[in-house]
PDB file of N, CA, C and O in Angstrom:
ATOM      1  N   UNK A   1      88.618 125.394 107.078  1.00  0.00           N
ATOM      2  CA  UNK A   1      88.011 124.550 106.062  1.00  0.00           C
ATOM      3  C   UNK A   1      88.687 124.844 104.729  1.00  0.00           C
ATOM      4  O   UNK A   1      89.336 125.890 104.703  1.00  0.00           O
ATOM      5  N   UNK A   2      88.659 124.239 103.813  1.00  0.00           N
ATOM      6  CA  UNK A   2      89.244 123.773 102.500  1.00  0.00           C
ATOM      7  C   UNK A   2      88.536 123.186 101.574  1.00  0.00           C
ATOM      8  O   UNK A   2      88.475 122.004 101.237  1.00  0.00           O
ATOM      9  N   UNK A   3      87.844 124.410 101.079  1.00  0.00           N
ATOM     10  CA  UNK A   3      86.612 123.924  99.939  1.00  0.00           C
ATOM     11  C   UNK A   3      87.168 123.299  98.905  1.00  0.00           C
ATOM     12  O   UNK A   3      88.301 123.733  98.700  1.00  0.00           O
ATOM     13  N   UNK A   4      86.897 122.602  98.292  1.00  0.00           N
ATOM     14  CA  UNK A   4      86.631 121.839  97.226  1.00  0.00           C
ATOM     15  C   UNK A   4      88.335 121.024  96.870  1.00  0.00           C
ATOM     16  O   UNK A   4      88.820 120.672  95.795  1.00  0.00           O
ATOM     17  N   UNK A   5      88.983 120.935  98.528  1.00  0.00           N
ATOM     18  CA  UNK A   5      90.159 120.846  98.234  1.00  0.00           C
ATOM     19  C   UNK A   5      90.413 118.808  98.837  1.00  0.00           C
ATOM     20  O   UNK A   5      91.356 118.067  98.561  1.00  0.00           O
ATOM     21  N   UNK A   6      89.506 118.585  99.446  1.00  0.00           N
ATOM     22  CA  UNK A   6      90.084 117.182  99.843  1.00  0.00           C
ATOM     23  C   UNK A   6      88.331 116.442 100.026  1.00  0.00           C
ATOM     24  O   UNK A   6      87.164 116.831  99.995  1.00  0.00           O
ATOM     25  N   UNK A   7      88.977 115.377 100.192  1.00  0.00           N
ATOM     26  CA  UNK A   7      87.634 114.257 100.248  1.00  0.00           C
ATOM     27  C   UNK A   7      87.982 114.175 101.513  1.00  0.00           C
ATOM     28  O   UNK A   7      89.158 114.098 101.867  1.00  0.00           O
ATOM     29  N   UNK A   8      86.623 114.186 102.601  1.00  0.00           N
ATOM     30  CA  UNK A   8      86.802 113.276 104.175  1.00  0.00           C
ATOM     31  C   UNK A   8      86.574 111.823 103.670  1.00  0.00           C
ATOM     32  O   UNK A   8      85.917 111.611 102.651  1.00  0.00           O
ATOM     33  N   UNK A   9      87.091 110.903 104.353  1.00  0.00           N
ATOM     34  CA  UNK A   9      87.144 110.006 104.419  1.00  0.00           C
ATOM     35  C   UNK A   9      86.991 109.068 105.689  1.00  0.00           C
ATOM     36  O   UNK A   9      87.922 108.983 106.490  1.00  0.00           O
ATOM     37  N   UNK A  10      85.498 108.179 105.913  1.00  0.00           N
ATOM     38  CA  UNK A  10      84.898 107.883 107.229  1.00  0.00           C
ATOM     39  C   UNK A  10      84.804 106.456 107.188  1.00  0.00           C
ATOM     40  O   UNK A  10      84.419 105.844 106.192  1.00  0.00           O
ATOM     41  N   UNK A  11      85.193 105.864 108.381  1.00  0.00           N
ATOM     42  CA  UNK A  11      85.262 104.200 108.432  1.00  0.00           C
ATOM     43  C   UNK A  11      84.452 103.974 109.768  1.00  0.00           C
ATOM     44  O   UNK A  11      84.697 104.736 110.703  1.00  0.00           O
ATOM     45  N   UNK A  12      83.631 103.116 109.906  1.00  0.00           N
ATOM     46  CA  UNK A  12      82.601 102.806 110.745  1.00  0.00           C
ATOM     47  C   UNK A  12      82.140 101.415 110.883  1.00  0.00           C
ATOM     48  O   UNK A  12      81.792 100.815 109.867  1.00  0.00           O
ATOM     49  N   UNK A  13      82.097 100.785 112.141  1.00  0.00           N
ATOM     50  CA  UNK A  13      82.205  99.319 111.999  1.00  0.00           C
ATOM     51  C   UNK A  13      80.509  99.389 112.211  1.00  0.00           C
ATOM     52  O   UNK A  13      79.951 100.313 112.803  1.00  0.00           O
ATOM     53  N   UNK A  14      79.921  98.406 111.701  1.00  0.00           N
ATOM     54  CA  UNK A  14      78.505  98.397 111.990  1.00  0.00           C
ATOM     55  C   UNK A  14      77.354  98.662 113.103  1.00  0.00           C
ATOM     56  O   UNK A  14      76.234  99.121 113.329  1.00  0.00           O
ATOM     57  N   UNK A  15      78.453  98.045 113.596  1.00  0.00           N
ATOM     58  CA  UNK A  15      77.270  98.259 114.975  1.00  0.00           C
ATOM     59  C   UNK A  15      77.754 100.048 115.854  1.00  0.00           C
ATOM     60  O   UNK A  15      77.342 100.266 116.994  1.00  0.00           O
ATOM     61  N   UNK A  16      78.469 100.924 115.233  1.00  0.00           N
ATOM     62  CA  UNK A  16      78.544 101.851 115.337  1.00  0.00           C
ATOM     63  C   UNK A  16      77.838 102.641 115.131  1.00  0.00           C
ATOM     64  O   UNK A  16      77.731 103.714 115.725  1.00  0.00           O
ATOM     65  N   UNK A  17      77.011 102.103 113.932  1.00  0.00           N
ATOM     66  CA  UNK A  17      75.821 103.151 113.060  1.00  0.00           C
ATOM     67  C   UNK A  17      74.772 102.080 113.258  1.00  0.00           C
ATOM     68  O   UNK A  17      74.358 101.825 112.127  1.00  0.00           O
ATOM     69  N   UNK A  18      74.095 101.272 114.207  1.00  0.00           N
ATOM     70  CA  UNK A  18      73.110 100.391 114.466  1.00  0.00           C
ATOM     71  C   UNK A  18      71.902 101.337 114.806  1.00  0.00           C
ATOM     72  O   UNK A  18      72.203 102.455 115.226  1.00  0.00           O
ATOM     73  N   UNK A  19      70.781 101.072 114.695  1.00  0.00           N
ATOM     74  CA  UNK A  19      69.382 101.504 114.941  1.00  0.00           C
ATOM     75  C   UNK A  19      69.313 102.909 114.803  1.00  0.00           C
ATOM     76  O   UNK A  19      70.305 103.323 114.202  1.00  0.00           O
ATOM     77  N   UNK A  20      68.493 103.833 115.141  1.00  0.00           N
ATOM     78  CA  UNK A  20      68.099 105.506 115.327  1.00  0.00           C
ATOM     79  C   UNK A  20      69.401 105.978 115.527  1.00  0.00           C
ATOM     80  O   UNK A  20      70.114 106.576 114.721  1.00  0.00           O
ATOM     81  N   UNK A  21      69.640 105.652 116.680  1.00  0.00           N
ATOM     82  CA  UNK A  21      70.890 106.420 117.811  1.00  0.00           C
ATOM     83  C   UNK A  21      72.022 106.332 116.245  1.00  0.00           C
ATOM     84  O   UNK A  21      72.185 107.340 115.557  1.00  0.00           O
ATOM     85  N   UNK A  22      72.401 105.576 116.050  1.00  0.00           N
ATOM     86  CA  UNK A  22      73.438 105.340 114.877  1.00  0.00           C
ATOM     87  C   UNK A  22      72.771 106.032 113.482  1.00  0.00           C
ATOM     88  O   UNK A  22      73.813 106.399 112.939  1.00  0.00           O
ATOM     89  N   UNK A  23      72.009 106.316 112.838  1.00  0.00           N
ATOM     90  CA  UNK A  23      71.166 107.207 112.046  1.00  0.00           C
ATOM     91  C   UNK A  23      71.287 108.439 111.868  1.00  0.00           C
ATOM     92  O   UNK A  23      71.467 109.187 110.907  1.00  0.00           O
ATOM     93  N   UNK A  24      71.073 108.593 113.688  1.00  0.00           N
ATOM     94  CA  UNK A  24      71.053 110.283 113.485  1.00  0.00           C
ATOM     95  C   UNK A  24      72.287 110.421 113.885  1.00  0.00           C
ATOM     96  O   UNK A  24      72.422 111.635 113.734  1.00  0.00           O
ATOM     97  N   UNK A  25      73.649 109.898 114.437  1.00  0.00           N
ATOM     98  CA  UNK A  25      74.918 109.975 114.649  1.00  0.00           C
ATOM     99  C   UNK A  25      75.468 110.370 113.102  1.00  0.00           C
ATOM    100  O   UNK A  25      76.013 111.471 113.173  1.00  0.00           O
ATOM    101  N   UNK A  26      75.494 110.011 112.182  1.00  0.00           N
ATOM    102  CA  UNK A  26      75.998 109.968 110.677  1.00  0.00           C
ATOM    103  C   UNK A  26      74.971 111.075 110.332  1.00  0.00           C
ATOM    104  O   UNK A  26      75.554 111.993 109.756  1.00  0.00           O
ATOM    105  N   UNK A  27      73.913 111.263 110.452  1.00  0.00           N
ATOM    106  CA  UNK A  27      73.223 112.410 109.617  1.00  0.00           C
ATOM    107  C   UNK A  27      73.697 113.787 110.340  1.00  0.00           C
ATOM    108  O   UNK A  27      73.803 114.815 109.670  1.00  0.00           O
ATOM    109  N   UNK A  28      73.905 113.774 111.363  1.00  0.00           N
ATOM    110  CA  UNK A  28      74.428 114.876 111.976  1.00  0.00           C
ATOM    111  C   UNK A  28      75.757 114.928 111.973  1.00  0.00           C
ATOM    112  O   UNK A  28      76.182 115.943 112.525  1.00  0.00           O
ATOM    113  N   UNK A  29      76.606 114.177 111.535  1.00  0.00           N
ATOM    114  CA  UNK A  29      77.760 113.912 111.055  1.00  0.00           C
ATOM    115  C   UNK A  29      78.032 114.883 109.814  1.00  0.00           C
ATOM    116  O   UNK A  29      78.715 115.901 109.699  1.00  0.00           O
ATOM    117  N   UNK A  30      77.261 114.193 108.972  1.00  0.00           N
ATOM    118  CA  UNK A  30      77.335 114.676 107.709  1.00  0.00           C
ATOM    119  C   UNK A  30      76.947 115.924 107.636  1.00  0.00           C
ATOM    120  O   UNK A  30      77.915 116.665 107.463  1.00  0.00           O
ATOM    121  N   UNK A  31      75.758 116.578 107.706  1.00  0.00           N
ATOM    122  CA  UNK A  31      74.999 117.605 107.957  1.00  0.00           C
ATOM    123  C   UNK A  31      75.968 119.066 108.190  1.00  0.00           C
ATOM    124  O   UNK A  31      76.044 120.186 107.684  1.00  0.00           O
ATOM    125  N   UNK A  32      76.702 118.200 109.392  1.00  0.00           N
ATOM    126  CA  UNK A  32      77.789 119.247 110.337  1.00  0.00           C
ATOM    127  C   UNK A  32      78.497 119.418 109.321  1.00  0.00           C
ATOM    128  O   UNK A  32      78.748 120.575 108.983  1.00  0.00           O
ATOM    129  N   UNK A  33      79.002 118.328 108.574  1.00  0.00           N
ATOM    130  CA  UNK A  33      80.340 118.585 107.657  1.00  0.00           C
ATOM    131  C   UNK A  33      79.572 119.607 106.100  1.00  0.00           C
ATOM    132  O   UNK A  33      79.981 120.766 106.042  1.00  0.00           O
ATOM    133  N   UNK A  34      78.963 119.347 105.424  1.00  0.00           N
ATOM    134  CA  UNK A  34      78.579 119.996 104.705  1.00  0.00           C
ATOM    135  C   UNK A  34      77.967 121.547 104.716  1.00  0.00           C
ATOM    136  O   UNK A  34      77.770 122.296 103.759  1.00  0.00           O
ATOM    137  N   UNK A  35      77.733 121.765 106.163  1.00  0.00           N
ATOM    138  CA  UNK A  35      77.210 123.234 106.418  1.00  0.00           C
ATOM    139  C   UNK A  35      78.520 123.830 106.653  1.00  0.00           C
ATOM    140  O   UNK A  35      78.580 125.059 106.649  1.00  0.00           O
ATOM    141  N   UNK A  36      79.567 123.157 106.854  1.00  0.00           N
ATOM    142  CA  UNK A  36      80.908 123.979 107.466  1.00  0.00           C
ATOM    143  C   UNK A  36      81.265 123.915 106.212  1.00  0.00           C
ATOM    144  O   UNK A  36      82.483 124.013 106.364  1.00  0.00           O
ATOM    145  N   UNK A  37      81.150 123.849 105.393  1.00  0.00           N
ATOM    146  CA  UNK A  37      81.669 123.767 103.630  1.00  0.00           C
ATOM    147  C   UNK A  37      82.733 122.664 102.605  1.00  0.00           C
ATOM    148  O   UNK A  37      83.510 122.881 101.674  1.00  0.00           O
ATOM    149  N   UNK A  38      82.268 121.368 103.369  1.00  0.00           N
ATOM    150  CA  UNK A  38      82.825 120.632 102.962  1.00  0.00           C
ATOM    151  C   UNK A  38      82.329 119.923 101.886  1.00  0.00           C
ATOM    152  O   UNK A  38      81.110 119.761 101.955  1.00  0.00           O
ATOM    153  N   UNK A  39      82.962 119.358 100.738  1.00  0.00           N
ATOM    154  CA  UNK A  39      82.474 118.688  99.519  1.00  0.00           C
ATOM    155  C   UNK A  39      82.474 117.497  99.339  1.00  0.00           C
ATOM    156  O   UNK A  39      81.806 116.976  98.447  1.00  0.00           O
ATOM    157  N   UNK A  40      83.155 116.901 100.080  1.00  0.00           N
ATOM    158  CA  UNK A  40      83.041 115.217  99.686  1.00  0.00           C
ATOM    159  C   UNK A  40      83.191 114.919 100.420  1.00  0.00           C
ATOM    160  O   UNK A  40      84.090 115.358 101.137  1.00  0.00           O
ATOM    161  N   UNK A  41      82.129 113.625 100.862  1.00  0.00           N
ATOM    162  CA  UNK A  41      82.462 112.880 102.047  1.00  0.00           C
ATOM    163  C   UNK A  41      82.210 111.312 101.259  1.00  0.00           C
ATOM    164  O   UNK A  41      81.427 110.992 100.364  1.00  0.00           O
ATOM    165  N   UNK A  42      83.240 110.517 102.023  1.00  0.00           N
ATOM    166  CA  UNK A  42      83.757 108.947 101.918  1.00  0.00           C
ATOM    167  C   UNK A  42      82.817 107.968 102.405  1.00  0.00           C
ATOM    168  O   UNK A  42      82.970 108.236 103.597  1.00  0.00           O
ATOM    169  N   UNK A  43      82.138 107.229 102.407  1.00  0.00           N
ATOM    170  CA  UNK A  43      82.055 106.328 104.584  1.00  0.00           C
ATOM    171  C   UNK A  43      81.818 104.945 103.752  1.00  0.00           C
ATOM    172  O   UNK A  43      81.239 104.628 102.713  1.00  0.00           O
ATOM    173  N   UNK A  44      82.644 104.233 104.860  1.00  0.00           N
ATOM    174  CA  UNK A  44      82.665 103.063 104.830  1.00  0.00           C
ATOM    175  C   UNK A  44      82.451 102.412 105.603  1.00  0.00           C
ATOM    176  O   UNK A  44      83.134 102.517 106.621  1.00  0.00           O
ATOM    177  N   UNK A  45      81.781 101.765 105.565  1.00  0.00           N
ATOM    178  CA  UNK A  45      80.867 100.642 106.828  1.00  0.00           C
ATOM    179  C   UNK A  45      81.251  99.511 106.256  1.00  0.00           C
ATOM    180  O   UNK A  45      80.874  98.984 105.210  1.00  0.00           O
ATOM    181  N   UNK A  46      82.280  99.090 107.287  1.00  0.00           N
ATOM    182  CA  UNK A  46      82.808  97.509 107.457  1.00  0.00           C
ATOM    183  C   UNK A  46      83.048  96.842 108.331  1.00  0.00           C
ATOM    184  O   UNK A  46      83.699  97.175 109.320  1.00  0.00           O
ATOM    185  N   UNK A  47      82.473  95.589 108.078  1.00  0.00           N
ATOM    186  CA  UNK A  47      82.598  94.301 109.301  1.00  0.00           C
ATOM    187  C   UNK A  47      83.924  93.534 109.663  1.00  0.00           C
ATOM    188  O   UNK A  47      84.160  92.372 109.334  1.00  0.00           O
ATOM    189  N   UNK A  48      84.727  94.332 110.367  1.00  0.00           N
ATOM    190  CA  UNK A  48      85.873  93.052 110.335  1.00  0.00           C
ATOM    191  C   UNK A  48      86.163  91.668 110.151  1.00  0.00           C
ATOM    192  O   UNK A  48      87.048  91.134 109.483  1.00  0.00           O
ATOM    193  N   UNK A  49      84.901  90.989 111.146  1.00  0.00           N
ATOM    194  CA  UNK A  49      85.247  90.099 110.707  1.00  0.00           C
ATOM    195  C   UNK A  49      84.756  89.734 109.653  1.00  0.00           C
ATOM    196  O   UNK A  49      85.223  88.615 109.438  1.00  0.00           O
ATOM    197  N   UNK A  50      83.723  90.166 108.432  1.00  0.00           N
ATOM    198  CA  UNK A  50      83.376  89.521 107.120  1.00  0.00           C
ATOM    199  C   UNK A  50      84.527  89.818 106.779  1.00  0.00           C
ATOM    200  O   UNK A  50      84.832  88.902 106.015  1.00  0.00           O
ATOM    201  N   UNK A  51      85.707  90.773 106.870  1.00  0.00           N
ATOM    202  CA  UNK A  51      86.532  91.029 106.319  1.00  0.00           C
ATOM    203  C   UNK A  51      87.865  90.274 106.330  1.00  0.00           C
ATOM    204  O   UNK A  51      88.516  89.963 105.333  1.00  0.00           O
ATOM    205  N   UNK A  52      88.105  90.080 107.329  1.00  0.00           N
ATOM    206  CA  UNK A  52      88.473  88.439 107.971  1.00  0.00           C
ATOM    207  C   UNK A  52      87.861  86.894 107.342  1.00  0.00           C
ATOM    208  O   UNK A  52      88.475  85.833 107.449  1.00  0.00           O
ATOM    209  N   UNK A  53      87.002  87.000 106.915  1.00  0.00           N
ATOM    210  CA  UNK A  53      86.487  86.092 106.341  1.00  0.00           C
ATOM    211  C   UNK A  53      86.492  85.759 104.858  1.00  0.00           C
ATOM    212  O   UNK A  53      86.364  84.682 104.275  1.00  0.00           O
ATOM    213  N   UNK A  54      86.689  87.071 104.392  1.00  0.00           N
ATOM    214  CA  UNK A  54      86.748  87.315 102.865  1.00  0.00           C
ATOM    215  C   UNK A  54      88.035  86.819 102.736  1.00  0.00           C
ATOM    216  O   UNK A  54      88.356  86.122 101.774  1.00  0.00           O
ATOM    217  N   UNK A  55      88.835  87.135 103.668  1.00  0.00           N
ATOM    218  CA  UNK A  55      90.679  86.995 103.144  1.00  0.00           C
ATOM    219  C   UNK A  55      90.830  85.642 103.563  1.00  0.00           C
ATOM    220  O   UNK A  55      91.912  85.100 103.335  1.00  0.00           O
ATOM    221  N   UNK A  56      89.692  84.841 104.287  1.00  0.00           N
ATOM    222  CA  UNK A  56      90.388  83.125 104.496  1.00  0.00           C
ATOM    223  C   UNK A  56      89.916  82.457 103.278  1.00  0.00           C
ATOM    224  O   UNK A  56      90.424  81.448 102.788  1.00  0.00           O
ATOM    225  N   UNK A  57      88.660  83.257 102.722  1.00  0.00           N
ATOM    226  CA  UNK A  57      87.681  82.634 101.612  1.00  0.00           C
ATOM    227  C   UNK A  57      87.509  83.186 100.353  1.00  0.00           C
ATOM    228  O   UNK A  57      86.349  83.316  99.961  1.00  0.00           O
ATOM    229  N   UNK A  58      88.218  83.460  99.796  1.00  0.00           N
ATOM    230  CA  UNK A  58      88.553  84.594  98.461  1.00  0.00           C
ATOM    231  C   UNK A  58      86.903  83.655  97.368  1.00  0.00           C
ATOM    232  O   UNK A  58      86.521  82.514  97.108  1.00  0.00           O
ATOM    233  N   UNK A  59      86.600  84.683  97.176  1.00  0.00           N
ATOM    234  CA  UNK A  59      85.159  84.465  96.449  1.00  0.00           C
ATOM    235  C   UNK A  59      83.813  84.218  97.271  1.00  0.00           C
ATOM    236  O   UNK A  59      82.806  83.844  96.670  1.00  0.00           O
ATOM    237  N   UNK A  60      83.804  84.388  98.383  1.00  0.00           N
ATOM    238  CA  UNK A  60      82.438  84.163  98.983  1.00  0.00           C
ATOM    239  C   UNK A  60      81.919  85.596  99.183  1.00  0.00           C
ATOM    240  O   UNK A  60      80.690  85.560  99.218  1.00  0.00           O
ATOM    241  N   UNK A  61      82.383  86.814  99.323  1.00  0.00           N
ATOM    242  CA  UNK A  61      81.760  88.131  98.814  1.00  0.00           C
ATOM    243  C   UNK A  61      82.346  88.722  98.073  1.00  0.00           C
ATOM    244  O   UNK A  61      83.171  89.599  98.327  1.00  0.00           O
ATOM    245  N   UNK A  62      81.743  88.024  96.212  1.00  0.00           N
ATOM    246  CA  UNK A  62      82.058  88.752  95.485  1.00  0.00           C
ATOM    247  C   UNK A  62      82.021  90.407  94.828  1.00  0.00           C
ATOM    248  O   UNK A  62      82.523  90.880  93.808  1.00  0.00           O
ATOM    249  N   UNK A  63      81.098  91.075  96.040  1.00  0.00           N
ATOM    250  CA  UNK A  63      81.004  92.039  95.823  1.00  0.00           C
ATOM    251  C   UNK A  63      81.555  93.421  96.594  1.00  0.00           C
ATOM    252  O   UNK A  63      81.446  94.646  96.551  1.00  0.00           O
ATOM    253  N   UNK A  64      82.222  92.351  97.329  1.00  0.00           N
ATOM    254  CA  UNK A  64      82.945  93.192  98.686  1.00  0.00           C
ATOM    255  C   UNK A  64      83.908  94.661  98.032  1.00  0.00           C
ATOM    256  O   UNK A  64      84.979  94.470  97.457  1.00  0.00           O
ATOM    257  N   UNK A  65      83.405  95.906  98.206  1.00  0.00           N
ATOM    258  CA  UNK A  65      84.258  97.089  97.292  1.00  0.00           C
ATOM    259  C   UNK A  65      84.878  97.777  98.912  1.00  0.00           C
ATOM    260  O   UNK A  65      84.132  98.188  99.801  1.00  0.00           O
ATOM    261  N   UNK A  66      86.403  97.759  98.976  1.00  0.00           N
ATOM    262  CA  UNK A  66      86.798  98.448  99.762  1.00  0.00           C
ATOM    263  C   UNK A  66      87.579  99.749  99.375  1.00  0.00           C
ATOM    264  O   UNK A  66      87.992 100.012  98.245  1.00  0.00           O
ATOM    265  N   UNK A  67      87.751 100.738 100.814  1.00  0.00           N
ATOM    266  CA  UNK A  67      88.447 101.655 100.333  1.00  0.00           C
ATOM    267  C   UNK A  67      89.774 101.349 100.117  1.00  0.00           C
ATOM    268  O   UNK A  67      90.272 100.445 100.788  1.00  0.00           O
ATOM    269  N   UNK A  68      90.383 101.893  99.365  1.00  0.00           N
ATOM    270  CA  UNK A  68      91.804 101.509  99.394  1.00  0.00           C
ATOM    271  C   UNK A  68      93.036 102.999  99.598  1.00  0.00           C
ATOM    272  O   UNK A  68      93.284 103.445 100.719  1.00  0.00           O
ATOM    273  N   UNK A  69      93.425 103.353  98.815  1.00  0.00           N
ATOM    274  CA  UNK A  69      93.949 104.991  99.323  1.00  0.00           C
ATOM    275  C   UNK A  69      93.746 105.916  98.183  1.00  0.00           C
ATOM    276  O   UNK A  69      94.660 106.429  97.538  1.00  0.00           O
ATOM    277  N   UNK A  70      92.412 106.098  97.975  1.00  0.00           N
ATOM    278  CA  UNK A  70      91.969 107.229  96.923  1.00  0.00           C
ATOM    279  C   UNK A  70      91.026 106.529  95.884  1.00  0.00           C
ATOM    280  O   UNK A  70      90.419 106.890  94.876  1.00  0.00           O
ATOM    281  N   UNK A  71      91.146 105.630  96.428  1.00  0.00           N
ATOM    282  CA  UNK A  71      89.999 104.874  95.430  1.00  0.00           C
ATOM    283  C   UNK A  71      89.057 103.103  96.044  1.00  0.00           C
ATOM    284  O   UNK A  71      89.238 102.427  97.057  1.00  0.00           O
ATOM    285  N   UNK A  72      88.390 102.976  95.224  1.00  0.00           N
ATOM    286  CA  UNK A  72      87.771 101.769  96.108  1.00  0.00           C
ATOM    287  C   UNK A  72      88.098 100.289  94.968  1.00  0.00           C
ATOM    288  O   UNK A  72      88.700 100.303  93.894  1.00  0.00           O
ATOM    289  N   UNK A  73      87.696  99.555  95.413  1.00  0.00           N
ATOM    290  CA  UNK A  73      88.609  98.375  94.300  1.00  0.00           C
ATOM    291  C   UNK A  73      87.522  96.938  95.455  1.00  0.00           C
ATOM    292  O   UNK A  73      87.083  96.979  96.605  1.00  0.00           O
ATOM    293  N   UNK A  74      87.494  95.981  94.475  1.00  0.00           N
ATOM    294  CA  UNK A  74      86.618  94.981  95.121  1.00  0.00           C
ATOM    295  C   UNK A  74      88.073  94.138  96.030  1.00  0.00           C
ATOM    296  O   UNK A  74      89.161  93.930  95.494  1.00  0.00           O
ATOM    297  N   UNK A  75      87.833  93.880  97.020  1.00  0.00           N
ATOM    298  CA  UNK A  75      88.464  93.432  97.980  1.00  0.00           C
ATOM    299  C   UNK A  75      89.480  91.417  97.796  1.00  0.00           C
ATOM    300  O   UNK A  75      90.491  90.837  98.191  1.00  0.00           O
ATOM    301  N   UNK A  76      88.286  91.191  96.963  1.00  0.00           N
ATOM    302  CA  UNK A  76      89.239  89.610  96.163  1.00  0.00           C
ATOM    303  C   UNK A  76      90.118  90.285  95.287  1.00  0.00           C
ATOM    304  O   UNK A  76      91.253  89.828  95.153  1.00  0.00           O
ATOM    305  N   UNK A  77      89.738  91.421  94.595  1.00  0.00           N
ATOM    306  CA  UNK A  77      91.292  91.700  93.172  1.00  0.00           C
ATOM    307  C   UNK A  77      92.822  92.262  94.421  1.00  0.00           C
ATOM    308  O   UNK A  77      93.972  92.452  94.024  1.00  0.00           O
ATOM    309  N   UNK A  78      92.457  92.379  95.564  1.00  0.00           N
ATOM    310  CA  UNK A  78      93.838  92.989  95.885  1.00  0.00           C
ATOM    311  C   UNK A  78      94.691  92.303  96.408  1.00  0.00           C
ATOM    312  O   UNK A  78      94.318  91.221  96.863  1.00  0.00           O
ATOM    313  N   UNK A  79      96.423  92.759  96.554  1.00  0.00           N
ATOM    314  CA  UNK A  79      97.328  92.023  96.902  1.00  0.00           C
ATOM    315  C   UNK A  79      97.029  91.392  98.339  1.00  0.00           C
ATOM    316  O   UNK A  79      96.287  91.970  99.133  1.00  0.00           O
ATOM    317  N   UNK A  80      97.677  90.114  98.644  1.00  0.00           N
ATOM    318  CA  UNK A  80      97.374  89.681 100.177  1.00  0.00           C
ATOM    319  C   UNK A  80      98.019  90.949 101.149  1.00  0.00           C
ATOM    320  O   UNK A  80      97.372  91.170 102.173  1.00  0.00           O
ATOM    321  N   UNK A  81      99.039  91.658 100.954  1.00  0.00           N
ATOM    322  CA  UNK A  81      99.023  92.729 101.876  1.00  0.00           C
ATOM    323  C   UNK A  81      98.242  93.779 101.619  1.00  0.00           C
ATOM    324  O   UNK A  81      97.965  94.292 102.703  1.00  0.00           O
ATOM    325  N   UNK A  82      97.870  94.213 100.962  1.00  0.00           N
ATOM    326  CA  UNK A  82      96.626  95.507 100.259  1.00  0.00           C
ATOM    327  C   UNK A  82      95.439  94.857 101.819  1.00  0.00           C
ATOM    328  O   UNK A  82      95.046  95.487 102.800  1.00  0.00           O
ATOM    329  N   UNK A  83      95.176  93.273 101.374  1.00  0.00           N
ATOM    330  CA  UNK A  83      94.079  92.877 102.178  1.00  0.00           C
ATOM    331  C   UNK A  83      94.394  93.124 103.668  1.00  0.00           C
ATOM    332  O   UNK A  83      93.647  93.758 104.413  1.00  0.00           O
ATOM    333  N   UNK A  84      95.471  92.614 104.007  1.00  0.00           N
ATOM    334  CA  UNK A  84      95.968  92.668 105.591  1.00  0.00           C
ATOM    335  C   UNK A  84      95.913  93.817 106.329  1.00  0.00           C
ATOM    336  O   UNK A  84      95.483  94.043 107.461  1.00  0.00           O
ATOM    337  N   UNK A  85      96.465  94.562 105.426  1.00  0.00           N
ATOM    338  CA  UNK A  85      96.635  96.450 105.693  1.00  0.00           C
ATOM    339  C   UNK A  85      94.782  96.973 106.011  1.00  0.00           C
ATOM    340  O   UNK A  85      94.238  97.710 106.834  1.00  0.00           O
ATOM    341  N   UNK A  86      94.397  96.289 105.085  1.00  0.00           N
ATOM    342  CA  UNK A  86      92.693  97.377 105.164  1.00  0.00           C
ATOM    343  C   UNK A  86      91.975  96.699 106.333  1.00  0.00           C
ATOM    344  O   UNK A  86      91.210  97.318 107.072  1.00  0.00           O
ATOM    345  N   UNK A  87      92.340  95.016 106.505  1.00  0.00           N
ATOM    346  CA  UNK A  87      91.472  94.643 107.739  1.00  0.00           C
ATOM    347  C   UNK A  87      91.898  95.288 108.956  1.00  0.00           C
ATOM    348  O   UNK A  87      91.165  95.849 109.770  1.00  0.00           O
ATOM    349  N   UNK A  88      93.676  95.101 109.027  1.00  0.00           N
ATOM    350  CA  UNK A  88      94.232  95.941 110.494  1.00  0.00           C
ATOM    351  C   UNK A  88      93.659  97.281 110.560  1.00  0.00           C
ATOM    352  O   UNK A  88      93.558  97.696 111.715  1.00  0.00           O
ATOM    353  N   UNK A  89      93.170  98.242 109.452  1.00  0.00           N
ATOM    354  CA  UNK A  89      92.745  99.579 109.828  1.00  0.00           C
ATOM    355  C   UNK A  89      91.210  99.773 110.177  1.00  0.00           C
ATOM    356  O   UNK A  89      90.682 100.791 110.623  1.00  0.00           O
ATOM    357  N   UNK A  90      90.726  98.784 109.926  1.00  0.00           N
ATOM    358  CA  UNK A  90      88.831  98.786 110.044  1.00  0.00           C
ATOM    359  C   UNK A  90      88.732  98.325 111.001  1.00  0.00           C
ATOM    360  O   UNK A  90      87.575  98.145 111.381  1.00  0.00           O
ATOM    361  N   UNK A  91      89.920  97.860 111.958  1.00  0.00           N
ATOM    362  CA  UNK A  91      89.155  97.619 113.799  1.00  0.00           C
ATOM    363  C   UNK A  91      89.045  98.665 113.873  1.00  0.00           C
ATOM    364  O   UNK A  91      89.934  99.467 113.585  1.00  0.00           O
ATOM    365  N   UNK A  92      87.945  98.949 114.272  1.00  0.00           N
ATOM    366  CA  UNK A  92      87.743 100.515 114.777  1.00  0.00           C
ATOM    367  C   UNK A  92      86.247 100.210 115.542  1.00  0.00           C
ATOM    368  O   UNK A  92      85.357  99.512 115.057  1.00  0.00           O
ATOM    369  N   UNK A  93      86.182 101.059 117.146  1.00  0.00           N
ATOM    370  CA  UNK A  93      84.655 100.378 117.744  1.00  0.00           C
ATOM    371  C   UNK A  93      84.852 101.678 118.945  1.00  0.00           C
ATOM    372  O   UNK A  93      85.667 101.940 119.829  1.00  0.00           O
ATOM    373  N   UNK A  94      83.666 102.256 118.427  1.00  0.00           N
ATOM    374  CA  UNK A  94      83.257 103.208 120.075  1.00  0.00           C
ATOM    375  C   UNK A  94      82.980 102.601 120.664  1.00  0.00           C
ATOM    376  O   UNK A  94      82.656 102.945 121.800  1.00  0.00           O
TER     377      UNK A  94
END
């Protein structure tokens, strides 16, 4: 471990973290990570396809904040590849 030296950084498609079972998956997630001495944790819960949807429809979630690489930024201000790059990495599905 590497205290106070890096941010984790967690991407999770929704229905990954759905009902109880998905609840206590992330709280024991987290839990684990912070008792082992970790300081920052990230998570991002995103829908591909809203995300897919945002990039055919620029302004219909104006509030859409994604991660980007060290920072988060609303998802209409970024370049069309910035956008392409973050949807190809958020397929992600246990």
């Amino acid at each position: 471990m590497s205290p106070n030296g890096y941010a984790l950084n967690l991407r999770f498609d929704p229905a990954t973290l759905d009902g109880e079972r998905g609840t206590a998956l992330l709280a024991a997630l987290v839990r684990g990570f912070f008792e082992k001495g970790g300081m920052e944790v990230q998570i991002n819960v995103l829908d591909p396809t809203m995300l897919e949807d945002a990039y055919r429809h620029p302004g219909k979630y104006p509030g859409l904040v994604v991660r980007v690489a060290g920072y988060c930024a609303y998802f209409d201000d970024l370049p069309q590849g910035a956008k392409l790059e973050i949807m190809q990495r958020t397929r992600l599905k246990l």
